[in-house]
N, C-alpha and C positions, 0 to 999 in steps of 0.2 A: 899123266898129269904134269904141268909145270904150273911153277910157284914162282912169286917176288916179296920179300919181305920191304914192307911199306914206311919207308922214316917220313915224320913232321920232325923238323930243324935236327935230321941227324940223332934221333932217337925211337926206338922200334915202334911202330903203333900199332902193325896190326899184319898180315898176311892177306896177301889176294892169290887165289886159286884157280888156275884153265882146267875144269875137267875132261878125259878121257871124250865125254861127250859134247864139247867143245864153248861150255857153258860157264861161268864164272862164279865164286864166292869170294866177297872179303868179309874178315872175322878182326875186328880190332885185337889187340893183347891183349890180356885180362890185367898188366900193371898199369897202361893205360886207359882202360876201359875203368879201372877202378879210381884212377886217380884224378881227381874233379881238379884239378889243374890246368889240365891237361885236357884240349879242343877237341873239336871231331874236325877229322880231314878234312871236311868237306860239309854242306850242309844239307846236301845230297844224302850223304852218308852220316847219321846222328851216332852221337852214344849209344842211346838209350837201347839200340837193335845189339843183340848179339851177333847173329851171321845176315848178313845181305849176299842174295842169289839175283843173277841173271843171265839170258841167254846169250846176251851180248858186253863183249868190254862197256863194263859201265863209265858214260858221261865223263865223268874225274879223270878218270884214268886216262880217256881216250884222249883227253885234251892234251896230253903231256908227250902227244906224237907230233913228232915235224910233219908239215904238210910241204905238196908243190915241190919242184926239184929238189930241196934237202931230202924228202923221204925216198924220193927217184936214188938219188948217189948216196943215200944208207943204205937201200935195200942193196944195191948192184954190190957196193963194197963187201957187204956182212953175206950173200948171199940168202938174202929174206925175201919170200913171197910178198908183194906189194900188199894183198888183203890177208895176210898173217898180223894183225895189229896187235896182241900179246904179245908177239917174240919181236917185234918193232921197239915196243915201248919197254921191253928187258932190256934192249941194247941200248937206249940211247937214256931211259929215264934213272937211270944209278951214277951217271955222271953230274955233271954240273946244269944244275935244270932251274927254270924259272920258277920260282914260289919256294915252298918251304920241304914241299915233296919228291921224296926221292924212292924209286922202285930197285932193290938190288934184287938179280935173279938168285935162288935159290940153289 
């Protein structure tokens, strides 16, 4: 299993999970989750759900991958499988990323 804990502006929201069988969950935090403040990442992805499952990187997530030669010359650099998009988006979404979302691998 690999893991990324999931920040909105640099504060924990929630975990997303690759299982073993190469399927996904994200679970918001329960501080977040509880705290009516505070967004859903996405509108994809609501409060109101405790865990969201899928067989593929979901939508949100996916979006937060370089395409076209940036993803060509990250993969070649980090030595990543071009259709490995989990361990894509570990490398490149915990730095400095577009929006408010930030994925650090676990």
């Amino acid at each position: 299993m690999r893991s990324g804990q999931v920040f909105f502006k640099n504060e924990l929201a929630g975990i997303l999970n690759q299982l073993d069988n190469g399927s996904f969950i994200f679970q918001y935090d329960k501080h977040w989750l509880n705290d009516s403040s505070k967004p859903a990442i996405s509108l994809t992805l609501p409060k109101n759900k405790i865990e969201f499952q899928s067989s593929t990187l979901f939508p949100f997530f996916f979006n937060l991958i370089p395409e076209g030669v940036n993803k060509q010359l990250i993969c070649r650099k980090k030595r990543i499988d071009r259709d490995d998009y989990f361990g894509l988006m570990l490398e490149v979404a915990g730095g400095d990323t577009i929006g408010a979302v930030k994925v650090i691998k676990i």
